[in-house]
C-alpha positions in Angstrom: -18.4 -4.0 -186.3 -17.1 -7.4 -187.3 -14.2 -5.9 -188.7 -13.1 -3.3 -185.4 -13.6 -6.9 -183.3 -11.4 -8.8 -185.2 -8.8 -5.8 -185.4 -9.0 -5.3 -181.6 -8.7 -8.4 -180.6 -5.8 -9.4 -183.2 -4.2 -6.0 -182.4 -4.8 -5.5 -178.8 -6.3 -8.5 -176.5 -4.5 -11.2 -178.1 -1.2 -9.7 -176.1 -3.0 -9.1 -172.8 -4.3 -11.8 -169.8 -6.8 -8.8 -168.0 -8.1 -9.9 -164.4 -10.4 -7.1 -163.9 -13.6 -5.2 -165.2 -11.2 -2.2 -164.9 -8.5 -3.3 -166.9 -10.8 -4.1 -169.7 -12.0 -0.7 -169.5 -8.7 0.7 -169.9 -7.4 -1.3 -172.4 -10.7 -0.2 -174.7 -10.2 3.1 -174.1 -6.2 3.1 -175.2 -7.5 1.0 -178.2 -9.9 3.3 -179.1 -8.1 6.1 -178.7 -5.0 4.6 -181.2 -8.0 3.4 -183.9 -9.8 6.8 -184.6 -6.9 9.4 -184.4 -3.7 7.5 -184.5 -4.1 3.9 -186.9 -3.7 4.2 -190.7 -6.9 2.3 -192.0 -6.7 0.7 -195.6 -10.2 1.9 -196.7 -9.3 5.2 -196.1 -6.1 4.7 -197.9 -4.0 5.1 -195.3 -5.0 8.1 -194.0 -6.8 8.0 -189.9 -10.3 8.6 -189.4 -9.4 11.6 -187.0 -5.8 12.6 -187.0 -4.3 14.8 -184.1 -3.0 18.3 -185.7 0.2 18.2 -186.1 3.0 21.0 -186.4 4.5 21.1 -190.5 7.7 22.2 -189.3 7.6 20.2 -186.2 9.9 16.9 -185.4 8.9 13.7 -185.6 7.7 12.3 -182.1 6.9 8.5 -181.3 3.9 8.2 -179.2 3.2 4.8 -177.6 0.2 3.1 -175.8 0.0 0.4 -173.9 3.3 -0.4 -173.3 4.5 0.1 -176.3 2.2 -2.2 -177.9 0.5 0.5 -179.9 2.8 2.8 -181.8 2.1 6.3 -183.7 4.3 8.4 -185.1 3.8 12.5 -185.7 5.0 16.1 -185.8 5.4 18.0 -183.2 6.9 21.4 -182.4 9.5 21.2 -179.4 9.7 24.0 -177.6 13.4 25.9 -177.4 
């Protein structure tokens, strides 16, 4: 738990003044949402704890969270 602290609050609140309850809320859940299906994590070896599917033949697609702070990268299949 020490760890996901230290990694949120480098990562994340370090880059943020929040004024409200709400804002906090929405900033964990962004966070949360980046660390469990879109973050590479060294113990894992760089793989993600629960990656979205993605599309083999798809094109590459940036996806981006909180203003751009939190970037991810993967396939996706555009449709024609």
């Amino acid at each position: 738990m020490e760890s996901f602290i230290k990694t949120f609050k480098k990562e994340c609140l370090n880059h943020f003044v929040l004024t409200s309850e709400a804002q906090l809320r929405y900033v964990v859940k962004e966070f949360l949402e980046y660390y469990n299906h879109e973050r590479p994590h060294s113990a894992l070896d760089g793989r993600m704890i629960k990656p979205w599917p993605q599309d083999a033949d798809g094109e590459i697609v940036e996806f981006s969270r909180l203003g751009g702070l939190l970037k991810s990268y993967r396939r996706v299949k555009i449709a024609a």
